[in-house]
C-alpha positions as CSV (number, residue, x, y, z in Angstrom):
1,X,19.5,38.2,18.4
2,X,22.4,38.9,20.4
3,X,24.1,36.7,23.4
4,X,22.1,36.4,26.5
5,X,24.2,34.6,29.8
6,X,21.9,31.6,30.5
7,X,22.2,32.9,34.4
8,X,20.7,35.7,34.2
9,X,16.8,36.0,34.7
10,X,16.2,38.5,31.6
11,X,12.7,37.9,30.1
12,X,12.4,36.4,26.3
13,X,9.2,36.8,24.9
14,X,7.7,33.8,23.0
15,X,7.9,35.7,19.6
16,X,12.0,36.4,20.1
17,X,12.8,32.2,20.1
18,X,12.7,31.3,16.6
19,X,14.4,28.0,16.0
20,X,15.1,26.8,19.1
21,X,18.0,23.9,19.8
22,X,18.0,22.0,22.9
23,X,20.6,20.7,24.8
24,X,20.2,17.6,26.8
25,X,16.4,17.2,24.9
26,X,15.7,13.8,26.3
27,X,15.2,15.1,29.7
28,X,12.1,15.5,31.2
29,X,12.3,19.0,32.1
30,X,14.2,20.0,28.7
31,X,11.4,17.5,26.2
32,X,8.3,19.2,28.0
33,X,9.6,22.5,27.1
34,X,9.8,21.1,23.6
35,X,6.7,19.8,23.6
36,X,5.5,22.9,24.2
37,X,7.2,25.2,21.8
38,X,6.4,22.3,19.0
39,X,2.8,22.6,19.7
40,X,2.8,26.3,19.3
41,X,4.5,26.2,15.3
42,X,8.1,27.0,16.9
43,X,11.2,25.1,15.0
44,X,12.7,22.7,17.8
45,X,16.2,20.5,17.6
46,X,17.8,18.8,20.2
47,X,21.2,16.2,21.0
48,X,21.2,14.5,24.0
49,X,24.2,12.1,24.7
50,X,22.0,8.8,24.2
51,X,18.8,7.8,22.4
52,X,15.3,7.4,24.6
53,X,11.9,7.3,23.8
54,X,11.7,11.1,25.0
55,X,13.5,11.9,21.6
56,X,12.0,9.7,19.5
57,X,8.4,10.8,20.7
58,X,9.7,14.2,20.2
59,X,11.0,13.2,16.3
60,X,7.5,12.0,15.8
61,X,6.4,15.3,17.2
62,X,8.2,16.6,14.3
63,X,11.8,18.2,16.6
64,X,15.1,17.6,14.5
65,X,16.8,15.3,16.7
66,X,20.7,14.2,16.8
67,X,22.4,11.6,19.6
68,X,25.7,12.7,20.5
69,X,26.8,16.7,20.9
70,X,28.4,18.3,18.0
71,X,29.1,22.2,17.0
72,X,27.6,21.6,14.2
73,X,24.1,20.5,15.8
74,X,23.7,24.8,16.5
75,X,24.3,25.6,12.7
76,X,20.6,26.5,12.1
77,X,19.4,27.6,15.3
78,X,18.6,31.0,17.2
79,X,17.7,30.2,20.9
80,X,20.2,27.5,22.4
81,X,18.3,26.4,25.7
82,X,20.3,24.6,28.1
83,X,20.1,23.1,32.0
84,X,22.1,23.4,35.0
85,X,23.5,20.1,34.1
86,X,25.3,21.3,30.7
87,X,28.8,21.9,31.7
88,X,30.6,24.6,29.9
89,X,32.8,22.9,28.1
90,X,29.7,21.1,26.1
91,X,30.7,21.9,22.3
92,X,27.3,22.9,21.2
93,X,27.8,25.6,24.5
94,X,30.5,26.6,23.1
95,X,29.6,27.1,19.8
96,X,26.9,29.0,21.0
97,X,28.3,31.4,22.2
98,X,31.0,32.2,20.1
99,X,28.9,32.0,17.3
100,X,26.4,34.9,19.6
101,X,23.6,32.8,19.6
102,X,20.8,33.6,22.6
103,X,21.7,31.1,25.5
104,X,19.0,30.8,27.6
105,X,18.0,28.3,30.8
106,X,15.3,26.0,30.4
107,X,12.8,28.0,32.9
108,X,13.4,31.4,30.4
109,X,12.6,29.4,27.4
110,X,9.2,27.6,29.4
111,X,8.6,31.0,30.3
112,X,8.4,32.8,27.0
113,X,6.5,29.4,26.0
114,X,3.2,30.9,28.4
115,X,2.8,33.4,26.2
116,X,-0.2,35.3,27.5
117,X,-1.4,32.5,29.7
118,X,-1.6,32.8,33.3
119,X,0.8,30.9,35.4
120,X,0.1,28.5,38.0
121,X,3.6,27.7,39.5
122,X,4.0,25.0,41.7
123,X,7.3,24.8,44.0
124,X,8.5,23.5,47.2
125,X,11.0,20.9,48.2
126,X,8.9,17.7,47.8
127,X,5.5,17.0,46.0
128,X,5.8,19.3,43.1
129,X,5.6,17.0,40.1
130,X,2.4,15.0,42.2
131,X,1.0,18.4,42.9
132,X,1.2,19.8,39.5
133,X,0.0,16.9,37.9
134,X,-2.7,16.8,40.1
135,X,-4.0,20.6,39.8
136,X,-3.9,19.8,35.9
137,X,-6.1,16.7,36.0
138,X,-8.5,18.7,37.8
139,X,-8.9,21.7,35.5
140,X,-8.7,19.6,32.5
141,X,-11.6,17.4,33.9
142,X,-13.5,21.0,34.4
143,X,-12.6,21.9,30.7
144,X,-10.5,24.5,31.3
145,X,-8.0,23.4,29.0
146,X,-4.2,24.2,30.1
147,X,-0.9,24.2,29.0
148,X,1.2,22.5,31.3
149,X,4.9,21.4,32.2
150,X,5.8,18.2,34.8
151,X,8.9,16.8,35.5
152,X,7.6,13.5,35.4
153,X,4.6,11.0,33.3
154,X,1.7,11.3,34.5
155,X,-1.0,8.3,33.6
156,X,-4.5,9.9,33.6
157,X,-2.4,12.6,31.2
158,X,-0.4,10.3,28.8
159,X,2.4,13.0,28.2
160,X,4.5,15.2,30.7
161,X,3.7,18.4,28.8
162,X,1.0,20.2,26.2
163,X,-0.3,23.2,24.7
164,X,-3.8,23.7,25.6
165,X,-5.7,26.8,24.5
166,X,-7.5,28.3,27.9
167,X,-6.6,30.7,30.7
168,X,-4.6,28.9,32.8
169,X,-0.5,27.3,32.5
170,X,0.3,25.2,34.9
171,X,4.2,24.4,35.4
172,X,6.3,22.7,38.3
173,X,8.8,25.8,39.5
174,X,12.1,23.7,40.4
175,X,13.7,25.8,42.9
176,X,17.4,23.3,42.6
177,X,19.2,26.3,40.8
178,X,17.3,29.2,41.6
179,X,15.2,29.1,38.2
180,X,11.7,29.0,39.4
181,X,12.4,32.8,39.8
182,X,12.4,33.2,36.4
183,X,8.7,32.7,36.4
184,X,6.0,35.2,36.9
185,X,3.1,33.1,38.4
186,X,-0.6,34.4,39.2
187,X,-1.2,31.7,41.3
188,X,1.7,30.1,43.3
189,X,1.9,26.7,45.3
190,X,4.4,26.1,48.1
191,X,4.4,22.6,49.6
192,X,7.2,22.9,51.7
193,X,10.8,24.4,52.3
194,X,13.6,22.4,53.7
195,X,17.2,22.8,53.3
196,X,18.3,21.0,49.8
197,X,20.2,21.6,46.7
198,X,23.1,22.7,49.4
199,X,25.6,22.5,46.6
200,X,23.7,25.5,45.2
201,X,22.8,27.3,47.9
202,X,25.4,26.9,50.5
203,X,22.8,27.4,53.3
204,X,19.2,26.5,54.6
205,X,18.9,30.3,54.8
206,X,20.0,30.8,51.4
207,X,16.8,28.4,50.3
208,X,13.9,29.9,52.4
209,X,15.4,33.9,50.9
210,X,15.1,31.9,47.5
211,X,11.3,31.1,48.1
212,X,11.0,34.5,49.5
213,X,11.8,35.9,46.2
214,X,9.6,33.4,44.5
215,X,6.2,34.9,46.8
216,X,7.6,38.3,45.7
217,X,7.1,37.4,42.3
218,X,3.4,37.3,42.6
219,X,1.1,40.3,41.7
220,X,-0.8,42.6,44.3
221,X,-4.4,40.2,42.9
222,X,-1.7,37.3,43.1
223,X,-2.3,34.0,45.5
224,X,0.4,32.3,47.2
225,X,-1.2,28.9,48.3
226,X,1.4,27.5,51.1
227,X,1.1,24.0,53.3
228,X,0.9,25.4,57.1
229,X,1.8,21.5,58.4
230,X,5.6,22.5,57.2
231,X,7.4,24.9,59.1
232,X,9.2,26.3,56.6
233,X,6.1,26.9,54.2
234,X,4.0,28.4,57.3
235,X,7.2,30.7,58.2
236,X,6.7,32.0,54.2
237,X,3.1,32.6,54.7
238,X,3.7,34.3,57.5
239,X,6.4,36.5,56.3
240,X,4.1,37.1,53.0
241,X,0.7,38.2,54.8
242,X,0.4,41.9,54.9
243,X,-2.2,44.5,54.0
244,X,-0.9,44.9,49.9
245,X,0.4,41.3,49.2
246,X,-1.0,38.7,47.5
247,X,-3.3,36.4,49.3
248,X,-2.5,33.9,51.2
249,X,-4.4,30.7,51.4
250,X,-3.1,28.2,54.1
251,X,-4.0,24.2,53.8
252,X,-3.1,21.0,55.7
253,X,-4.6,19.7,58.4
254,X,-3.1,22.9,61.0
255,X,-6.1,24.1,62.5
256,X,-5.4,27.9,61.0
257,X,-5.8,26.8,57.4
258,X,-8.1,28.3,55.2
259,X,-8.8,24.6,53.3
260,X,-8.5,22.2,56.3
261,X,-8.0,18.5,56.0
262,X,-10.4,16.5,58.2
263,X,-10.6,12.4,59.0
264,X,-9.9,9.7,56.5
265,X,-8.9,6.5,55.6
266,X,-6.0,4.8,53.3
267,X,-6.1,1.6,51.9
268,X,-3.1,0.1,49.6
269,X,-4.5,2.0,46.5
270,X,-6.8,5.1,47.8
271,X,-7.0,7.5,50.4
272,X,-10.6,9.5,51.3
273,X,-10.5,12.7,53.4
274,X,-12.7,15.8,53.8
275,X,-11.6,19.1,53.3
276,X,-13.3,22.3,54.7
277,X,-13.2,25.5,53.2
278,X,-15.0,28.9,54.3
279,X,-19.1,28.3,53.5
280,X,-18.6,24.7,53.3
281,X,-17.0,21.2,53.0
282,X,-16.2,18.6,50.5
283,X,-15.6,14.9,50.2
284,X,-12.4,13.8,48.8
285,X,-11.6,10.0,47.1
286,X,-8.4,9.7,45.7
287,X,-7.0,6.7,43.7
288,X,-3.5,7.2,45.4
289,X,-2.5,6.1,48.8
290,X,-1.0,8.2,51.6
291,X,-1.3,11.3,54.0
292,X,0.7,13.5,51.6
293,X,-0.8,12.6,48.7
294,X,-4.1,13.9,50.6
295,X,-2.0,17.1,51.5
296,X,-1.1,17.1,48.1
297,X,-4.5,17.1,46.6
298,X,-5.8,19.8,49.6
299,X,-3.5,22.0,47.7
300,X,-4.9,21.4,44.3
301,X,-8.4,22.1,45.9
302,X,-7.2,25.4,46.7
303,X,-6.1,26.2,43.4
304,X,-9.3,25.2,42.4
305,X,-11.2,27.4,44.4
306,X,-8.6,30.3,43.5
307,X,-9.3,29.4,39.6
308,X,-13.2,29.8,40.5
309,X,-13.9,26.0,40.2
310,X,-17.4,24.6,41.9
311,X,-15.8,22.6,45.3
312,X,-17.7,19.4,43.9
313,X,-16.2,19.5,40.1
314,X,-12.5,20.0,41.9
315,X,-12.7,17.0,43.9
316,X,-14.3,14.8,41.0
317,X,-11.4,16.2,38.7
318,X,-8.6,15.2,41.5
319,X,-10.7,11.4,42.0
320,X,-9.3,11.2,38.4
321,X,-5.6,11.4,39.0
322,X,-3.9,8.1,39.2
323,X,-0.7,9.2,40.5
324,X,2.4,10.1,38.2
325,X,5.9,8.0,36.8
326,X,8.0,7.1,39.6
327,X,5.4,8.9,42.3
328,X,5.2,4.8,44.2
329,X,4.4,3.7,41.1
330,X,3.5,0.0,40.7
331,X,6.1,-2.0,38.9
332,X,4.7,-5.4,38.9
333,X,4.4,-8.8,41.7
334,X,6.8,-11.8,42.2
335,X,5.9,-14.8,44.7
336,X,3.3,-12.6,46.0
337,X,5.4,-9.6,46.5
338,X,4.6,-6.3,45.2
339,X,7.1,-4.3,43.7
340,X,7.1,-0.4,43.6
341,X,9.6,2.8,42.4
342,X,9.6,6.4,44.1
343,X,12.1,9.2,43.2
344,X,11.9,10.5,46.6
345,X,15.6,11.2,47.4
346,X,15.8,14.1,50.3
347,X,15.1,12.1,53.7
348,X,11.4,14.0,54.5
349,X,10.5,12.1,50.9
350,X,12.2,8.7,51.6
351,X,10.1,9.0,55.3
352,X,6.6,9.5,53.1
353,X,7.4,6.8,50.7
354,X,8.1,4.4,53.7
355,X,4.9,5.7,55.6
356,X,2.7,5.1,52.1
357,X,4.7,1.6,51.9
358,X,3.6,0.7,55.4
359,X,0.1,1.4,54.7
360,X,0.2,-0.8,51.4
361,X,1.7,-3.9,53.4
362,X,-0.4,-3.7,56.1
363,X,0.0,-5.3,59.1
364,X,1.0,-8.8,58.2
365,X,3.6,-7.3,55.5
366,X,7.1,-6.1,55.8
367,X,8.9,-3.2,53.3
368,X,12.2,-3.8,51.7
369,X,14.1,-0.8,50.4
370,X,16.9,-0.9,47.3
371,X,17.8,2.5,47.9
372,X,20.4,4.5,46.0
373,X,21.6,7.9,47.2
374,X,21.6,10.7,44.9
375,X,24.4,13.5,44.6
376,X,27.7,13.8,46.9
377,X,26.6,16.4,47.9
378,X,22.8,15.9,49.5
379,X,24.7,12.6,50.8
380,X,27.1,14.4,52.7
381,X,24.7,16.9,53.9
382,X,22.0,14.3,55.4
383,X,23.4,11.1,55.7
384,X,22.0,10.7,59.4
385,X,18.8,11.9,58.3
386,X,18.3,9.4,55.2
387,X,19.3,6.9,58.0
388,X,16.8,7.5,60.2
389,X,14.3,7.8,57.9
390,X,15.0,4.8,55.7
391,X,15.0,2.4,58.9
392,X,11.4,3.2,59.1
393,X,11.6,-0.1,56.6
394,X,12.6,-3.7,57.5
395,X,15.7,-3.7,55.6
396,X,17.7,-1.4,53.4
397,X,20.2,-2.4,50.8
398,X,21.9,1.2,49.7
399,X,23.8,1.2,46.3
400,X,26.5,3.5,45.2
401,X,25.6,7.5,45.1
402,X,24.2,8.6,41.6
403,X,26.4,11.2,41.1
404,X,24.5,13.5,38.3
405,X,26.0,16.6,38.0
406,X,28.5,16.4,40.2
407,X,31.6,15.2,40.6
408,X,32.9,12.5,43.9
409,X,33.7,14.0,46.7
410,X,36.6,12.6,48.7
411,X,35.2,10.4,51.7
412,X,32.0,10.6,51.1
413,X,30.2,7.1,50.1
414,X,27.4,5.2,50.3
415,X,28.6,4.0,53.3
416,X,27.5,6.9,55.3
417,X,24.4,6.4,55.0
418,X,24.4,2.4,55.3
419,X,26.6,3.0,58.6
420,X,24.0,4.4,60.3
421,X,21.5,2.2,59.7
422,X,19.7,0.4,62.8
423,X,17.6,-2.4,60.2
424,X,19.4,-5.2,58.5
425,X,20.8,-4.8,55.1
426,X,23.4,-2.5,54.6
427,X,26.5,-1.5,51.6
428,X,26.3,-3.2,47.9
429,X,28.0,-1.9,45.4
430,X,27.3,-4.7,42.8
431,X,23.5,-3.9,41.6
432,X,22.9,-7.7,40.6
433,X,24.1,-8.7,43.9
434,X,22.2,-6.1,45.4
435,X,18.8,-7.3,44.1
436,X,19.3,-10.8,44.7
437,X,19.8,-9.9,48.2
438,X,16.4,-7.6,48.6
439,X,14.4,-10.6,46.3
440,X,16.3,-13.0,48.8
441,X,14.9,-11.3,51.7
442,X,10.6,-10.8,51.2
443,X,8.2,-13.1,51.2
444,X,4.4,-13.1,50.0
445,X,3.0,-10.3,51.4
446,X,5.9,-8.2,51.6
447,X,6.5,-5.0,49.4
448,X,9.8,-4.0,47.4
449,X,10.3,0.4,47.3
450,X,13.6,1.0,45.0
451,X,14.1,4.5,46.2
452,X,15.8,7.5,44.3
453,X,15.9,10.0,41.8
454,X,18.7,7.9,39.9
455,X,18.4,5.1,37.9
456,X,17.7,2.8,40.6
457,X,14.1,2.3,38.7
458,X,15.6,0.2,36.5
459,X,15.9,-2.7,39.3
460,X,12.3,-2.9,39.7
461,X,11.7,-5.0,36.7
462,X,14.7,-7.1,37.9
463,X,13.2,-7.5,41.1
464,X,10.4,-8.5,39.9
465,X,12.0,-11.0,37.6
466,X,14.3,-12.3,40.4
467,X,11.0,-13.1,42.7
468,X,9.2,-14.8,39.6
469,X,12.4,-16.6,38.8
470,X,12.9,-17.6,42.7
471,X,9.1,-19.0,43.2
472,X,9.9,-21.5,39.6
473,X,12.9,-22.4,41.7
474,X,10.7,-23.3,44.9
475,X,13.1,-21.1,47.1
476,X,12.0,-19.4,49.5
């Protein structure tokens, strides 16, 4: 096998892997791909810089695991897969290459992984792990039995990846580095396009000329299933519709689309809508609260109908999903406060989590919000927006920025955000002072949202700890 740049969007097919090493396995992207390739007989190994329970469920899945990057770890393999997040100096890169090895990205490699499978590909700037993990649910609950790939757990699933043995592999297309066009989808989801992932692209219009080329990828017999709420997906539908492209199938609750959401109600743990379609109209009960989460599941419907399913057996299969890891999920109750996690971290997601929180306090209840930004780079580019959207709750504690990938950036803090904000809270850098400060602050009936696609999720269990441990105390 000879070198491949892991830029570059050559094709592999599944049969030209061999033994495949991971870099960075434990990740939830990277692991899923392994997952898959395990399933289908190929030889995995992996490092990643620490131990989780992502490698040792992938040991037990029978991968060669090693903590810590080493040269050495590339000895025996053929395909080196890596992220945007390995950094070229990474010895295992480096060995890589000077030893010829085929580098590829982690999309190629999940590629080559479909095989002959048709692909369902799920992108847009929020709601793609939900969305994905919803359209799976459904058409395994029909028996349809795909392969699919989320960047998250998902509860009614158990895992965030398998190999299944029908028509149909469904993935979630992360458009971050440009690597969802890598994939050549049948079917293709599109819940949204907002400027993000600036410190790739450089410029809004550099992201909607990305999701341009990710409609172009569909065949002529192709579908490109778009939210027409969102300007930015409506603008791509409209740009796509012609005589000889694929079809396009419109949903939200816009008056054009093809599968139109109706009236419904949300309670703390459910939502109910009705969705029409041409020739008819279905019921829809989901066990997950919130208006996106029903714009969410309209586009899962769609797929449905686009995958032949009976309207009735689609929304059954979606009143099975329970959400997914880190979607809102529940982390527990303190002194009659609940506590929950979402990874939302671009300011349209924080302003869903906060609508979904304000439904699941009700009236009487107020939301308090451990929020941590994530990147320089996003916090530079929207710190007024995350502002506005995060004093949609009663207070707002903002940690330091989770820096990933990325390295500081001179002046730009935490503080920019916390600056703006018109709700009490503000700046803490200390994370222990932090959530005695958000515990400090609800009382029964209130809700607790840690907020961010860093390891802010950790705090929930402390939050909940610090409520329990305040209501032995008899504080308030």
């Amino acid at each position: 096998m000879k070198s491949a740049d892991f830029h570059t969007t050559a094709a592999l097919a599944f049969e030209q892997l061999g033994r495949v090493h991971f870099i960075g396995l434990g990740g939830a992207g990277m692991s899923a791909v392994a997952r898959i390739l395990l399933a289908r007989g190929v030889p995995v190994s992996g490092s990643d810089a620490r131990d989780s329970q992502a490698l040792e469920q992938l040991r037990r899945l029978g991968a060669v695991v090693q903590v810590g990057h080493d040269a050495a770890n590339v000895a025996d393999a053929d395909t080196v897969v890596v992220s945007t997040a390995i950094r070229p100096e990474n010895p295992e890169l480096q060995a890589a290459a000077s030893a010829g090895l085929t580098i590829v990205h982690r999309s190629v490699a999940l590629a080559a992984s479909m095989g002959s499978q048709e692909l369902i590909a799920v992108a847009g700037t929020h709601g793609k792990t939900t969305t994905t993990s919803m359209i799976t649910v459904m058409l395994r609950h029909a028996g349809l039995q795909p392969s699919f790939a989320i960047g998250g757990g998902v509860a009614a699933l158990g895992v965030n990846a398998d190999f299944g043995e029908g028509r149909y592999f469904v993935a979630e297309a992360d458009e971050s580095d440009g690597s969802f066009l890598n994939y050549r989808p049948r079917i293709a989801v599109v819940t949204n396009v907002e400027a993000d992932h600036l410190d790739h692209y450089g410029t809004a219009e550099a992201v909607h000329r990305s999701f341009d080329g990710f409609a172009a990828l569909l065949p002529a017999d192709g579908v490109l299933v778009a939210c027409l709420d969102d300007p930015g997906a409506r603008a791509l539908a409209e740009r796509v519709a012609a005589p000889a492209a694929p079809r396009v199938v419109g949903y939200g609750y816009d008056p054009a689309s093809e599968v139109r959401i109706g009236a419904g109600g949300f309670s703390s743990t459910s939502s109910t809508s009705t969705l029409a379609f041409p020739g008819g109209g279905q019921a829809l009960h989901l066990q997950v609260p919130g208006e996106h989460n029903i714009r969410n599941a309209a586009a899962a419907f769609a797929v449905g109908l686009a995958a032949g399913l009976d309207p009735a057996e689609a929304a059954a299969g979606l009143a099975e999903f329970t959400g997914a890891a880190r979607r809102f999920e529940a982390k527990g109750e303190g002194r009659g406060v609940r506590v929950f996690d979402d990874y939302a971290h671009h300011p349209t997601e924080v302003a869903a989590a906060l609508q979904a929180a304000r439904k699941v306090a009700g009236s009487g209840g107020a939301v308090h919000v451990l929020f941590q930004p994530h990147l320089f780079s996003r916090t530079r580019e929207f710190a007024a927006e995350f502002a506005d959207a995060l004093s949609l709750a009663d207070s707002v504690t903002v940690l330091d920025i989770y820096a990933a990938r990325e390295d500081p950036v001179p002046g730009v803090t935490s503080e920019l955000i916390a600056g703006r904000l018109s709700v009490p809270g503000g700046y803490e850098p200390d994370p222990a002072r932090a959530v005695a400060a958000v515990a400090g602050r609800a009382r029964p009936g209130d809700i607790i949202l840690t907020v961010g696609a860093g390891d802010v999720t950790q705090y929930g269990p402390q939050l909940v700890r610090a409520l329990e441990e305040r209501a032995a105390a008899g504080r308030p």
